[in-house]
C-alpha positions in Angstrom: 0.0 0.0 0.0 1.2 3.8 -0.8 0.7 5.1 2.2 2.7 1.9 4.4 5.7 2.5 1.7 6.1 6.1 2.4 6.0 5.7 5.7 9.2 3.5 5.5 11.5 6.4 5.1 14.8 4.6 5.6 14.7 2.3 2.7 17.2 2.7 0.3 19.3 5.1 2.1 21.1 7.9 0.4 24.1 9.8 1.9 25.7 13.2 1.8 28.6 14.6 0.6 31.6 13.1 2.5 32.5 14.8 5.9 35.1 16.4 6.4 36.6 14.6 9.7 40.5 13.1 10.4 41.9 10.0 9.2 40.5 7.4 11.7 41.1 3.6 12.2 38.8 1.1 11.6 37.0 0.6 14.8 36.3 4.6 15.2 34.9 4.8 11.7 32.7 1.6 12.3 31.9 3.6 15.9 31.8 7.0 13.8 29.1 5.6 11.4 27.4 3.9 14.1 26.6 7.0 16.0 25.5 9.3 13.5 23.3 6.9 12.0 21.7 6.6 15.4 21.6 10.3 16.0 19.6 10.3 12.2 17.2 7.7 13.3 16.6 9.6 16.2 15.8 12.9 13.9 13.4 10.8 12.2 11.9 8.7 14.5 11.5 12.6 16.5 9.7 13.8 13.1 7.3 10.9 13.0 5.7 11.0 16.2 5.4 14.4 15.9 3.0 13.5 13.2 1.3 10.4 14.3 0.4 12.2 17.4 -2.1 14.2 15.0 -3.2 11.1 13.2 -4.1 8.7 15.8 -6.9 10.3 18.3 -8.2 12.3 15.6 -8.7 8.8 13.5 -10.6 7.5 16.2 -12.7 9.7 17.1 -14.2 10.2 13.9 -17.2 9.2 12.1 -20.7 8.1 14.8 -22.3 11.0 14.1 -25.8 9.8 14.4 -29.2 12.7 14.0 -32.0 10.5 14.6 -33.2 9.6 18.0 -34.6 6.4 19.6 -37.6 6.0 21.8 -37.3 4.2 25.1 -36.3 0.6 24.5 -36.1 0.8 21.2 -32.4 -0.5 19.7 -30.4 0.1 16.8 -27.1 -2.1 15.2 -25.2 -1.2 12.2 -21.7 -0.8 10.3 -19.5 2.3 9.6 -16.7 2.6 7.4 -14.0 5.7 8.3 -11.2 7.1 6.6 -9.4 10.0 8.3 -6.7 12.1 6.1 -4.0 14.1 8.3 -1.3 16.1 6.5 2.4 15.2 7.3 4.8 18.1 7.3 7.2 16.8 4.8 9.0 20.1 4.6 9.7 19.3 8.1 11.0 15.7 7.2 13.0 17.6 4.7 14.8 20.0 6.8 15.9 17.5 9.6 19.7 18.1 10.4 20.3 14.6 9.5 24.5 13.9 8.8 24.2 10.4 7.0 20.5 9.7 5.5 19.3 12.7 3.0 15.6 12.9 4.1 14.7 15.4 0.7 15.2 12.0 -1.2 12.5 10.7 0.9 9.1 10.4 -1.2 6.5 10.9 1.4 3.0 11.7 1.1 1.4 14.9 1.8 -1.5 13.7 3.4 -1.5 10.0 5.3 -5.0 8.1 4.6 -5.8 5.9 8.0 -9.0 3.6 7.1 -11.4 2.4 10.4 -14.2 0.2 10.7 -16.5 0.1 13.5 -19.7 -1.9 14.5 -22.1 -0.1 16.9 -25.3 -0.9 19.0 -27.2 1.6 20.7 -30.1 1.1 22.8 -33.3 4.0 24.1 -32.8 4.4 28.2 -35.5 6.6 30.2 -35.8 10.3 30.1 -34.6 10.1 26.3 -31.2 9.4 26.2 -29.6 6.9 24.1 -26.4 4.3 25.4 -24.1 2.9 22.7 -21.2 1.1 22.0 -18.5 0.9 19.3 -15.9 -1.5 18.5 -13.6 -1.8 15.7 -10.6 -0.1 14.2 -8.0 -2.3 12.1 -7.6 -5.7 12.0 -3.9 -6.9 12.1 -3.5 -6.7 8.6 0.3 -8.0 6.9 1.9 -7.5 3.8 5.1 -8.9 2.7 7.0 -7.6 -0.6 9.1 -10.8 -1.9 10.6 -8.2 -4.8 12.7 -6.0 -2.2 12.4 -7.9 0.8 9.9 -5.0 2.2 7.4 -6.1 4.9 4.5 -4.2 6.5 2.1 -4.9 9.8 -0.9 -2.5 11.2 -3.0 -3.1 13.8 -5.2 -0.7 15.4 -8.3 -1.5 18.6 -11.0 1.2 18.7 -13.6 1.0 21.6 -16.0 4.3 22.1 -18.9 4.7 24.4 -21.5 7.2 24.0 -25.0 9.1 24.8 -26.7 11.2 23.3 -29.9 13.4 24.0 -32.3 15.0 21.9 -32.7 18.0 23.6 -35.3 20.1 20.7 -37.8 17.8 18.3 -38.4 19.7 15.4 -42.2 20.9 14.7 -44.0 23.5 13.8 -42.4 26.0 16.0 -38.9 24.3 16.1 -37.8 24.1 12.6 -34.6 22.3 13.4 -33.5 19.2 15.6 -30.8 19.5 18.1 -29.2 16.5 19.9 -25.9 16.5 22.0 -23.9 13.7 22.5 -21.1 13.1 24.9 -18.9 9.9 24.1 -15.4 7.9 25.3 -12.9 6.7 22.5 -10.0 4.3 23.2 -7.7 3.8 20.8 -4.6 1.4 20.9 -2.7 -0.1 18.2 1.2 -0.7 16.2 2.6 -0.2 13.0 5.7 -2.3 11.8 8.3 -1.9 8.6 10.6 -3.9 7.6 13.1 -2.7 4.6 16.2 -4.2 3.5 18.9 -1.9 1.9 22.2 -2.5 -0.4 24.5 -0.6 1.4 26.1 2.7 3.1 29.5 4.0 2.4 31.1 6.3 4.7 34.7 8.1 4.0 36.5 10.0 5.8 38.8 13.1 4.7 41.8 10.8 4.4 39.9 8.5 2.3 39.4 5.6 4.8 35.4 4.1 4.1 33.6 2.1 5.4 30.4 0.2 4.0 27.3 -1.5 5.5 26.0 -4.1 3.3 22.8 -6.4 4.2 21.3 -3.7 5.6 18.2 -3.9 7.5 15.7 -1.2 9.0 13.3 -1.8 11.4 10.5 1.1 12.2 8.1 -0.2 15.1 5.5 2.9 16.5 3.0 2.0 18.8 -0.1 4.0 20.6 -2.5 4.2 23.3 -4.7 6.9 23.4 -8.1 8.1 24.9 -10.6 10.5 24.1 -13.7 12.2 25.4 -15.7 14.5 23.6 -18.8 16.2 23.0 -20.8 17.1 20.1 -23.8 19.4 18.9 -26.0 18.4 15.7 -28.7 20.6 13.8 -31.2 18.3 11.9 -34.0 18.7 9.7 -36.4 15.8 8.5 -37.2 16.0 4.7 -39.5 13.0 3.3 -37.0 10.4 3.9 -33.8 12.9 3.5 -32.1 14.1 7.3 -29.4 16.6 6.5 -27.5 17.8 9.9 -25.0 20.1 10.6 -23.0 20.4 13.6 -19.8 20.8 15.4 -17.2 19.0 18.2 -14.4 18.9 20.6 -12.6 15.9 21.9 -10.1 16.3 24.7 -7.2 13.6 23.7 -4.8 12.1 26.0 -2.1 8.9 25.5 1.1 8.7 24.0 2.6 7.8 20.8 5.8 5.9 20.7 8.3 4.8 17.6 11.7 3.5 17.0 13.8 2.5 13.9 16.8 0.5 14.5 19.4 -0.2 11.4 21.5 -3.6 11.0 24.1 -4.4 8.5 27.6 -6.0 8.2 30.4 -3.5 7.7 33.3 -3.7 5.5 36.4 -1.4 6.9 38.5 -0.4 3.6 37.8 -3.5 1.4 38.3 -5.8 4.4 35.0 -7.3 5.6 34.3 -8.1 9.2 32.5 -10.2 11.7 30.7 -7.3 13.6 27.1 -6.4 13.2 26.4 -2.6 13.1 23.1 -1.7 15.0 22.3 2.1 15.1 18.7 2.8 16.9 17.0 6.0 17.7 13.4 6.2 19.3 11.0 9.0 20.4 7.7 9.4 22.2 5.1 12.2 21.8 1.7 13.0 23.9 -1.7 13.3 21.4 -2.5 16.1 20.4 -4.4 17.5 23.2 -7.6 19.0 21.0 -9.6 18.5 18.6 -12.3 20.4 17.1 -14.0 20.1 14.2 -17.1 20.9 11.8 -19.6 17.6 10.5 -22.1 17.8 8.1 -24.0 14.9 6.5 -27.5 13.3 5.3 -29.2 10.4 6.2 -31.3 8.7 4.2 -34.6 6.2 5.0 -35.3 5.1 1.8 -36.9 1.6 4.0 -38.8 1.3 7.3 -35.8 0.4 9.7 -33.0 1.0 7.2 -30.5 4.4 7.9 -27.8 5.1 5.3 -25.6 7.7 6.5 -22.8 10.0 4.7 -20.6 12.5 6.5 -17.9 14.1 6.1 -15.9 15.7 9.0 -13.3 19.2 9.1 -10.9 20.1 11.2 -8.8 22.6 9.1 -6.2 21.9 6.8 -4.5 19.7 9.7 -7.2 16.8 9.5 -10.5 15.8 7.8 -12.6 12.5 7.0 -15.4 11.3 5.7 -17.8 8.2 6.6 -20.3 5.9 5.1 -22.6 4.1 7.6 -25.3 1.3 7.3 -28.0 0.9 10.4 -31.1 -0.6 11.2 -33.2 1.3 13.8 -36.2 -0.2 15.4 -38.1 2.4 17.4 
């Protein structure tokens, strides 16, 4: 998939113009290429969690954006299908100080797609309010690239509980529906690459190199996140047509984690060796604390029971995402 291969932004590593550094012996370049690869990966790994932190809460929290109300006792099931588009700052990505991996060779896309799918039950309580449940996310989902070696694994648990409240029925006198609905999102999940490389050649200014051949990078990120937020819709009933407008705010909370660690077999001036280079760099990040955005949608009830939903959801240029649902509402 696109988006899994740009993410693996150490694959095929390209390197600067030699450095300008005294004539060392083989162990200190082996240690000297060692280092600042690590201090790269660190750069990097410092640049994606800085952008997954975006990508994550705001990815689970979208979508269940429901108009209609239930009477008491009465119980609805359905599907929803989510995809969630946050924009990576690849000028950032571009700019990082790195010494041994140029990062402006990196091909990464502008915006990163992250799909979801959820199933949810809701159920009418007393005094009008409505109790749900959702459940979904990504299945583990692998994909293994026997051209270049490249492997790929995502995984990602969504659980949200909500209620919602009809607080003004349309009629004569009320043109417009209003419900609020407060809801809980847990979100926890990983995200694994695999990429082999040819090789890395360092020199020094007195013409001592060093290579890294069977090269191997590893990126592992991992999350755990939780939400709570609360939401306002406008409705208004037309034969079988519900379009809505309406607004939220989720208060996010969790942590993002990722590292990338690079293995390879060095070869000091022509001579190989026995060693195995490993170079790692990791970072962490706290979600992004809010999130606040603009939905608008319809529903449709072409059939007694049968809701089809489409929405689409804005949070400025940062994030958006849009959402197809399938329910069947009795009462």
């Amino acid at each position: 998939m696109t988006w899994r291969k740009s993410l693996a932004i150490l694959c095929g590593l390209n390197l600067l113009a030699p450095g300008a550094y005294a004539a060392l012996t083989p162990q200190q370049v082996e240690q000297e290429v060692t280092t600042q690869l690590a201090g790269d990966s660190t750069l990097i790994s410092g640049w994606m969690t800085s952008n997954l932190k975006y990508v994550v809460p705001f990815n689970s929290t979208s979508g269940n954006v429901v108009p209609s109300q239930l009477k008491i006792f009465g119980f609805e099931f359905g599907v929803e299908g989510v995809v969630s588009g946050t924009q990576m700052d690849v000028d950032a990505l571009h700019q990082l100080p790195t010494t041994l991996v140029n990062t402006q060779s990196v091909n990464m896309v502008s915006r990163l797609p992250m799909p979801m799918v959820l199933g949810q039950a809701k159920i009418g309580l007393p005094f009008g309010i409505d109790a749900g449940i959702r459940v979904g996310g990504i299945p583990k989902i692998d994909e293994n690239n026997t051209s270049d070696g490249r492997t790929s694994s995502i995984q990602n648990k969504v659980i949200g509980l909500d209620l919602r409240k009809k607080i003004i029925d349309e009629g004569m006198m009320k043109p417009f529906g209003l419900t609020l609905g407060l809801n809980y999102t847990h979100a926890s999940g990983s995200l694994d690459l695999n990429n082999t490389y040819n090789s890395l050649t360092y020199t020094d200014s007195q013409g001592n190199t060093a290579s890294v051949n069977d090269g191997m990078t590893h990126e592992h990120a991992d999350w755990d996140t939780n939400s709570v937020g609360l939401q306002a819709i406008l409705d208004k009933k037309i034969l079988f047509i519900t379009p809505y407008i309406g607004a939220s705010v989720n208060r996010n909370s969790g942590t993002i984690n990722n590292s990338i660690t690079t293995t390879g077999t060095p070869t000091i001036d022509g001579t190989p060796t026995s060693d195995v280079l490993t170079a790692t760099g990791s970072s962490s990040a706290d979600a992004n604390k809010w999130d606040n955005r603009l939905l608008a949608g319809i529903e449709f009830t072409p059939l007694p029971f049968f809701r089809l939903g489409i929405g689409g959801e804005y949070a400025g240029s940062k994030n958006e995402a849009g959402s197809l649902s399938l329910r069947f509402q009795f009462r």
